[in-house]
C-alpha positions in Angstrom: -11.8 -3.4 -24.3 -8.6 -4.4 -25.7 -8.5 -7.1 -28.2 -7.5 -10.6 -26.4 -5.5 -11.5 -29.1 -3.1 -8.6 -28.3 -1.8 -10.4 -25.2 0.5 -13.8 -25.0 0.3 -15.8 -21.6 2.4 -19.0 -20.3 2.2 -21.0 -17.0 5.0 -22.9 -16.4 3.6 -26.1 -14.4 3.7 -29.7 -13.2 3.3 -32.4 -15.9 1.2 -34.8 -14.6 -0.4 -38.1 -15.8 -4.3 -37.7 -14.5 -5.8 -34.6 -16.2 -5.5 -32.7 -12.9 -3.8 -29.4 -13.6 -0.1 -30.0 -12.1 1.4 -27.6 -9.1 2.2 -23.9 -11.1 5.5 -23.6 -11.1 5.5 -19.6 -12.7 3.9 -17.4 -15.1 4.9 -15.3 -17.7 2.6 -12.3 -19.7 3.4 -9.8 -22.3 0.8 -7.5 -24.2 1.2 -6.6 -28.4 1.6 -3.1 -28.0 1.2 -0.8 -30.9 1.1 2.9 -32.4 -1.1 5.3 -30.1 -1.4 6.3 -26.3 1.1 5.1 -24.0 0.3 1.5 -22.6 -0.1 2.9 -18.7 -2.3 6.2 -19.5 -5.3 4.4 -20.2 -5.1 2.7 -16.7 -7.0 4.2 -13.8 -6.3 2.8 -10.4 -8.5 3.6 -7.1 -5.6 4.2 -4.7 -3.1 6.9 -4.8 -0.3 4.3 -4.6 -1.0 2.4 -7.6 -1.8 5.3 -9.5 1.8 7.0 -8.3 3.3 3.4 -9.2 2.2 3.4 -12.6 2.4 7.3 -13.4 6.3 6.3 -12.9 6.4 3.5 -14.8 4.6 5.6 -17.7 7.6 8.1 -17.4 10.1 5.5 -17.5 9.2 3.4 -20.4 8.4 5.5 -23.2 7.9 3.1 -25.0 6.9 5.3 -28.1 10.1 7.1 -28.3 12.0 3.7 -28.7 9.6 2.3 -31.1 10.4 4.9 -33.0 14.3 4.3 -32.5 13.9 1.0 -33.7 11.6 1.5 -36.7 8.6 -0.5 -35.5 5.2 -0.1 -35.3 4.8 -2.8 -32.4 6.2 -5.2 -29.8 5.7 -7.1 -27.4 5.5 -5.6 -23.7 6.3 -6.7 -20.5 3.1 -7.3 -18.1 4.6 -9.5 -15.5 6.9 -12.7 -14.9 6.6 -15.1 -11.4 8.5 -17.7 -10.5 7.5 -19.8 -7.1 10.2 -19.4 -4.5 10.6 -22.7 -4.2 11.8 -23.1 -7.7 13.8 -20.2 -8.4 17.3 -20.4 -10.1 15.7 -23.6 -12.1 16.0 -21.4 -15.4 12.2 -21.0 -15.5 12.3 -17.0 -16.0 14.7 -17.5 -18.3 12.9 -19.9 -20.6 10.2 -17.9 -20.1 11.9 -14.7 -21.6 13.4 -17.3 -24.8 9.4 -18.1 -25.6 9.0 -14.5 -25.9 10.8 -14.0 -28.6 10.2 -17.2 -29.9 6.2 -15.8 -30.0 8.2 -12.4 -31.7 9.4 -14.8 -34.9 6.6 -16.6 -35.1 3.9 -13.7 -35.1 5.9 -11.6 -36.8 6.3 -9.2 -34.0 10.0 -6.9 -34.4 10.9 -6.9 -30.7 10.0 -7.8 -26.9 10.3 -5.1 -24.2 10.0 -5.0 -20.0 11.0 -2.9 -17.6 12.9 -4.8 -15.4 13.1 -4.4 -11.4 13.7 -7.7 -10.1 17.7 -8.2 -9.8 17.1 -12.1 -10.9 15.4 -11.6 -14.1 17.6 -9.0 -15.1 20.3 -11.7 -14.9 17.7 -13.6 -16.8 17.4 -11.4 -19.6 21.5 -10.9 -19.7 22.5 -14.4 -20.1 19.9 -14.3 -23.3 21.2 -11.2 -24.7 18.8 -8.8 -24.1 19.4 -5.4 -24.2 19.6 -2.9 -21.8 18.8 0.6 -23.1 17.8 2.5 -19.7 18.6 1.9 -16.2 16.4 4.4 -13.8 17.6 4.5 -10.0 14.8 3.9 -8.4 15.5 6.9 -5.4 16.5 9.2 -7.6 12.9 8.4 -9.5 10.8 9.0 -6.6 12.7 12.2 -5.5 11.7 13.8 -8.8 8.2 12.5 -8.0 7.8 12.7 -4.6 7.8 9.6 -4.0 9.6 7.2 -1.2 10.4 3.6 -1.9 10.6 2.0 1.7 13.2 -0.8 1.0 15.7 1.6 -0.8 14.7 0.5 -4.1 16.5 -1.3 -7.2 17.3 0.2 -10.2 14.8 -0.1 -13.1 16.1 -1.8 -16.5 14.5 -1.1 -19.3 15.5 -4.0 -21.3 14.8 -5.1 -25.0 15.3 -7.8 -27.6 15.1 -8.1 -30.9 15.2 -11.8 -32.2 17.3 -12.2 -35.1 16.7 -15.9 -35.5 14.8 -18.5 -37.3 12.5 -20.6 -36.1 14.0 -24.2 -35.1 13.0 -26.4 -37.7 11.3 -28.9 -35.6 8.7 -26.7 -34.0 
């Protein structure tokens, strides 16, 4: 079991005045990832389709190769963001991605890293400077792997940041 320390979770919700837990407006989760196997390898799924799903995100991140680019010996890694339709375009992903590297300064982590496939947080992570350092068509992906994506498919971003910033000094 991995240690629950290596993982940093946020809920974005409803601020409310009763000690009832407000409406959840989004989430956001990222994993410390360090030296050894590849974060998806370890995962086993009981359907073909996850197990194709996450066999191609393990060959588009790599995220070994660019640790070793950067001269770190962890990150932070992308395990999911969700925003509620019904507030979308609020700025909620993209606070979410600012606390990210905001967790990066303060634990002493070199970078935050996600594969990107949603079009809006891409924009997300743009307007905060991330960068992008791979960008995998998704039908050319599952050609390789045989593999059909029944929408058509986005493009894959594999996006990073590394925070070069101090800490506000009211925090």
């Amino acid at each position: 079991m991995k240690d629950p320390g290596a993982f940093f979770h946020q809920i974005c919700c409803e601020n409310r005045d009763d000690d009832e837990v407000g409406q959840i407006f989004g989430a956001s989760s990222v994993e410390l990832i360090t030296t050894g196997p590849e974060p998806f390898e370890e995962i086993k799924f009981k359907s073909d389709e996850m197990q194709n799903l996450f066999k191609l995100l393990a060959v588009t991140s790599n995220t070994h190769n660019r640790m070793e680019e950067l001269h770190i010996s962890n990150f932070y890694d992308d395990r999911g963001i969700v925003v509620h339709p019904e507030f979308r375009q609020l700025g909620i992903a993209r606070e979410f991605l600012k606390t990210r590297c905001l967790a990066c300064v303060t634990n002493n982590v070199p970078a935050t890293g996600a594969l990107m496939t949603c079009i809006a947080t891409q924009k997300a992570a743009e307007k905060d400077n991330w960068e992008t350092v791979l960008e995998v068509d998704l039908q050319e992906l599952g050609r390789k792997h045989d593999v059909t994506f029944e929408d058509g498919g986005v493009s894959i971003l594999m996006i990073w940041k590394n925070p070069q910033y101090k800490l506000p000094q009211n925090m």
